[in-house]
VEXDREN-2710 file (C-alpha; in Angstrom, 1 decimal):
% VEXDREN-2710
k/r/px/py/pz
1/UNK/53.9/-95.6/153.5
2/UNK/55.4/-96.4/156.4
3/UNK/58.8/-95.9/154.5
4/UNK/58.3/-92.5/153.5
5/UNK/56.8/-91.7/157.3
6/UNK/60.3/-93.2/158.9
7/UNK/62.0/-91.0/156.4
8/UNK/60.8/-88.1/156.8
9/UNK/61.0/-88.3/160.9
10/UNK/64.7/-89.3/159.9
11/UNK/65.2/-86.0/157.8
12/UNK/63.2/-83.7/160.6
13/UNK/66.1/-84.5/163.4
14/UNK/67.9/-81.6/164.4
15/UNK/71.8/-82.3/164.0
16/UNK/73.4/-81.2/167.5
17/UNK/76.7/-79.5/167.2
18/UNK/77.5/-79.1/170.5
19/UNK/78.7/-82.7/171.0
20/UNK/82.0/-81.4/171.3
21/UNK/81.5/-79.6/175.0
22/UNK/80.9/-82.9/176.6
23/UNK/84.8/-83.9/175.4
24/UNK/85.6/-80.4/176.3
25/UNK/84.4/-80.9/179.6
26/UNK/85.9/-84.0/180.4
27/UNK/89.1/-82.7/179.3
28/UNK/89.1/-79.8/181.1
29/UNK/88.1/-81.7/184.1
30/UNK/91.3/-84.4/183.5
31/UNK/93.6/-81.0/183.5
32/UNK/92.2/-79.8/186.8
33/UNK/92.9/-82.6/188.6
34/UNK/96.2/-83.2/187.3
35/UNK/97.1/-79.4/188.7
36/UNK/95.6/-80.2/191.9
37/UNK/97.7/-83.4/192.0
38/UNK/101.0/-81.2/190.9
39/UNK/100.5/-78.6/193.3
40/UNK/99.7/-81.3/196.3
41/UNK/103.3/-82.7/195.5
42/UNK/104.9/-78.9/195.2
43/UNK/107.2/-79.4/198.4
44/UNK/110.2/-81.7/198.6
45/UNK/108.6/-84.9/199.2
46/UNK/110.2/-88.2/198.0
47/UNK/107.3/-90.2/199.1
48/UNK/104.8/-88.2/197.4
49/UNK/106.8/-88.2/194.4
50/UNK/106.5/-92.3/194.3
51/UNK/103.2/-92.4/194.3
52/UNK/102.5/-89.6/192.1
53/UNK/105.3/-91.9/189.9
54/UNK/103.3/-95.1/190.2
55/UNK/99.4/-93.3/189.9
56/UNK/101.0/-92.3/186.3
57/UNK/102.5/-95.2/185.5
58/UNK/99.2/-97.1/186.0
59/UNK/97.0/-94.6/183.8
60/UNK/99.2/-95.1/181.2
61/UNK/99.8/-98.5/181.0
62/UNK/102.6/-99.4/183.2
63/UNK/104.5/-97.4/180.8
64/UNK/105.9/-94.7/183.7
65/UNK/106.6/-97.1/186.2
66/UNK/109.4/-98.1/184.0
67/UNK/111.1/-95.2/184.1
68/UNK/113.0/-94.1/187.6
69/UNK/112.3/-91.2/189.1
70/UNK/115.4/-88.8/190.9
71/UNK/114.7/-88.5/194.4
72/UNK/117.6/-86.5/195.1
73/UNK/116.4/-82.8/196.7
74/UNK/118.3/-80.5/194.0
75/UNK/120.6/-77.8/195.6
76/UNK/119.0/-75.1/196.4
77/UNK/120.7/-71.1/196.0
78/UNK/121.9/-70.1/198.9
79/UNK/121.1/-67.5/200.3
80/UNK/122.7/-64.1/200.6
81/UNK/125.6/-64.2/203.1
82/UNK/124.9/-61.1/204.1
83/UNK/121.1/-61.0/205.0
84/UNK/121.8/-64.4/206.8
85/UNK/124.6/-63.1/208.9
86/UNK/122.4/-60.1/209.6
87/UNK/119.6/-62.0/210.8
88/UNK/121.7/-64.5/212.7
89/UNK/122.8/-61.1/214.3
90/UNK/119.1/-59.9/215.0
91/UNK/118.4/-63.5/216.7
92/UNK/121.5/-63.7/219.2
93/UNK/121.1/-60.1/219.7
94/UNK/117.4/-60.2/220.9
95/UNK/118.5/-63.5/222.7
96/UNK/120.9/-61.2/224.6
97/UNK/118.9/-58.1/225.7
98/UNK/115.7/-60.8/226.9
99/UNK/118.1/-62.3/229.0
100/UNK/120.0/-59.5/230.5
101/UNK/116.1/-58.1/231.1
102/UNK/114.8/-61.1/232.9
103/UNK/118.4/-60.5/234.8
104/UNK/117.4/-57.5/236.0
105/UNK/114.1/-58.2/236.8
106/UNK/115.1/-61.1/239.2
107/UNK/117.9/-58.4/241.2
108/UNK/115.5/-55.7/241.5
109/UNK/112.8/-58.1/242.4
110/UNK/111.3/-56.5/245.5
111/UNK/111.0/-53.0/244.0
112/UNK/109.4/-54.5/241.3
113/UNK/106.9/-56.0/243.8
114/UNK/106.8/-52.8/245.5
115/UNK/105.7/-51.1/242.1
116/UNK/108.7/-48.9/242.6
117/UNK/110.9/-50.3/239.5
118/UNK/109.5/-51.2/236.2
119/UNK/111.2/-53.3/233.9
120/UNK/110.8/-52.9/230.1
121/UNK/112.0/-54.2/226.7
122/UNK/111.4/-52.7/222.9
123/UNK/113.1/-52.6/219.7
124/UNK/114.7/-49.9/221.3
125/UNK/116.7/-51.8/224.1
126/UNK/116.0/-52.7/227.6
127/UNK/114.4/-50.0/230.2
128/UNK/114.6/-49.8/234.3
129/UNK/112.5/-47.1/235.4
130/UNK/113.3/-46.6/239.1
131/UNK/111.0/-44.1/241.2
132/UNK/112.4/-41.1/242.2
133/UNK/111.5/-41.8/245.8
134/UNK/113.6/-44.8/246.0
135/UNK/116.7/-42.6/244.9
136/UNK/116.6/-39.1/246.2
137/UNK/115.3/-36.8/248.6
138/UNK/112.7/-34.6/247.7
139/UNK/113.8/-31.6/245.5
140/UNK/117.1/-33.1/246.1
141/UNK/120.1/-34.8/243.4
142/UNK/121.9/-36.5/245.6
143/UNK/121.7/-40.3/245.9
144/UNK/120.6/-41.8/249.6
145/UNK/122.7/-44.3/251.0
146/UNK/119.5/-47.3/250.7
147/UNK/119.4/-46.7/246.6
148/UNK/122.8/-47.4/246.3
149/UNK/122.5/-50.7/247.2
150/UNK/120.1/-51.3/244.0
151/UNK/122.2/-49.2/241.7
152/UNK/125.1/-51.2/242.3
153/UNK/123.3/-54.4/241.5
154/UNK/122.3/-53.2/238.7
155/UNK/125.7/-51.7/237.7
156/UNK/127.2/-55.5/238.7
157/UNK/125.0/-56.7/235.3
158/UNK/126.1/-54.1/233.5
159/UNK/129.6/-53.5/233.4
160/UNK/130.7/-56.4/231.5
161/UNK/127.9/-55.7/228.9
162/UNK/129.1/-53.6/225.8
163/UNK/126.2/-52.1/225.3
164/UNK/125.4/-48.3/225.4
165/UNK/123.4/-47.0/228.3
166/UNK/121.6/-44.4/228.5
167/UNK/120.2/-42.5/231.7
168/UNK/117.3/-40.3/231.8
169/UNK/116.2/-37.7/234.7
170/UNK/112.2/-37.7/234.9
171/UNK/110.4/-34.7/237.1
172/UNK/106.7/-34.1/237.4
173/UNK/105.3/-30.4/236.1
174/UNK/105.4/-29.0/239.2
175/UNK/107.9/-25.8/239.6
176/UNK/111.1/-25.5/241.4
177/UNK/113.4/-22.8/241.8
178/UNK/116.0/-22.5/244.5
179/UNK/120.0/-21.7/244.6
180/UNK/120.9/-25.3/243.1
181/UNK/118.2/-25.8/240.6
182/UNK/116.5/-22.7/238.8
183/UNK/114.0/-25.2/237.0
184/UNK/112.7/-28.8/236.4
185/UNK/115.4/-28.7/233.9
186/UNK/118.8/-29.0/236.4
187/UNK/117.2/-31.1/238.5
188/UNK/116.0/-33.7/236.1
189/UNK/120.1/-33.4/234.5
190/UNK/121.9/-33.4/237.5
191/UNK/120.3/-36.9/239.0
192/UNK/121.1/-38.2/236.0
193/UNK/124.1/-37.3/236.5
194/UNK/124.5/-38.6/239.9
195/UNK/123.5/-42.5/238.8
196/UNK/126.0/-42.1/236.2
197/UNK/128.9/-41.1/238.5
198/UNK/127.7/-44.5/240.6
199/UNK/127.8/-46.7/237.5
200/UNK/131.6/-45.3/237.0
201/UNK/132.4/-45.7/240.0
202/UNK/130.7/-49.2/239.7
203/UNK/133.2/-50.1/237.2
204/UNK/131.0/-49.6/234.0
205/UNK/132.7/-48.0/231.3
206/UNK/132.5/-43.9/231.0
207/UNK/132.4/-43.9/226.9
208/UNK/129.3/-46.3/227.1
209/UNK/127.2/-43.9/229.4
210/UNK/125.0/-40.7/228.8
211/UNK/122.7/-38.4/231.4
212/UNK/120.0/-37.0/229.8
213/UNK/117.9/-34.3/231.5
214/UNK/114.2/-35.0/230.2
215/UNK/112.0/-32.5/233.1
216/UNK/108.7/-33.1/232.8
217/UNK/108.4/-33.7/229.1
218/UNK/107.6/-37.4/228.8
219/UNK/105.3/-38.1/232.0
220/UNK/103.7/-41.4/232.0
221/UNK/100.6/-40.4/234.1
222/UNK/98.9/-37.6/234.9
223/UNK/100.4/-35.2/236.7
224/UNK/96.9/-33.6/237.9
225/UNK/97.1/-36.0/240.8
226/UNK/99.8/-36.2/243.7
227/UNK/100.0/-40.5/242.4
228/UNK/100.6/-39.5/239.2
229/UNK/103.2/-36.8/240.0
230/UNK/105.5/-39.2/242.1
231/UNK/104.7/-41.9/239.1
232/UNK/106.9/-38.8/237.0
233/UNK/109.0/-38.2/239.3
234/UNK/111.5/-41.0/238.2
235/UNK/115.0/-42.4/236.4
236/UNK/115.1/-44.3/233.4
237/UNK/118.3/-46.5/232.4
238/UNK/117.9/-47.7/229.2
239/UNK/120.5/-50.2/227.6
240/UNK/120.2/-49.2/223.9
241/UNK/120.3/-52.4/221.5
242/UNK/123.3/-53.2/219.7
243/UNK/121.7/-53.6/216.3
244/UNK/123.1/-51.2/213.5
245/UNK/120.8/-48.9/212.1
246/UNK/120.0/-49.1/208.3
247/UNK/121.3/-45.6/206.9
248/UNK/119.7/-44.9/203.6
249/UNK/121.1/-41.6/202.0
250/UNK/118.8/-39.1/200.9
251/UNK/118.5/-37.6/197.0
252/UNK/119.5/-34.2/196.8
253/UNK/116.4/-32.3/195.6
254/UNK/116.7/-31.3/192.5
255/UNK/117.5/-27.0/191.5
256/UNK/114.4/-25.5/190.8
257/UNK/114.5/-23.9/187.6
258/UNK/115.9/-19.9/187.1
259/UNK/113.0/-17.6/186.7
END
């Protein structure tokens, strides 16, 4: 009886078919870690390669410490000649116009502290703006003799450069019309002109310079106020970087079709 009773509790056991997941798991688990350990060792390392050599030589018996691992760094491609000239260009060029700006922030140094001259850098090059009030009289395109003195410091630092420069007349909005200048427009030209005249004379080279006239186009304050006017009222010398420009030619646009 008790036979039959053993038996039958026997026969009444469910058979479990999902045994399998619990070797699935593990595996899945082994794999994991063994990524984990492959992308820890990723970079060049020799000495993570030797113990990543001897950890697999102990799981498997000793059997992979027998075999020598190359710990020579393979040769890497090198790189495209000319991307790495161009960006050994890009460094020594911005090396070049920081240097020539801290350059000419230390000459003008008490204008700057006088909030007279400010000195800029961008992508574009480096910038001296220099107040109108430290260069002419008012209304007037001719330099004074006490901003000459600053102009030809600054000239001094520039004439051996190669760069080109370019020089920019700044008015404020407020009208002027008399015999020499009809508008904003002359007078903003003309005392560009007149530091450029100075730099030649300076010794800087005449192909590398340009006067713009800008009048009151680009103010960089208000002009509703007599301190933002005289902040307009100024000359920019910018020293344009020497990096080429990327030139990308357009597709013509294709023919639209004859009606």
């Amino acid at each position: 009886m008790q036979y039959r009773r053993a038996r039958r509790k026997f026969d009444d056991e469910v058979e479990n078919h999902e045994r399998w997941l619990i070797s699935y798991a593990d595996f899945i688990t082994l794999l994991f870690a063994f990524f984990v350990v492959m992308y820890a060792i990723s970079s060049v390392n020799i000495g993570k390669y030797k113990v990543f050599s001897d950890a697999l030589g102990d799981a498997f018996g000793g059997a992979g410490s027998a075999q020598p691992i190359n710990t020579q760094v393979p040769n890497l491609p090198i790189p495209n000649p000319a991307l790495r000239r161009r960006t050994e260009l890009l460094r020594k060029e911005k090396e070049h116009m920081t240097k020539l700006a801290q350059d000419l922030l230390s000459t003008l140094a008490p204008l700057v502290k006088e909030g007279k001259v400010r000195v800029t850098q961008n992508s574009r090059g480096v910038s001296v703006e220099i107040n109108a009030s430290v260069l002419f009289d008012p209304g007037e395109a001719r330099l004074t003799s006490e901003s000459t003195e600053a102009l030809r410091a600054v000239a001094v630092l520039l004439k051996d450069d190669s760069h080109e420069v370019q020089v920019e007349g700044h008015t404020d909005n407020q009208p002027i019309r008399n015999v020499l200048f009809p508008s904003n427009w002359e007078l903003s030209a003309v005392r560009a002109s007149s530091v450029v005249r100075l730099f030649i004379a300076a010794g800087v080279a005449p192909e590398r310079l340009t006067a713009v006239g800008k009048s009151s186009n680009v103010p960089v304050a208000p002009n509703e106020q007599a301190e933002g006017r005289a902040r307009n009222r100024r000359v920019a010398v910018t020293i344009l970087s020497g990096l080429p420009d990327t030139v990308t030619e357009l597709p013509t646009p294709p023919r639209p079709a004859p009606q």
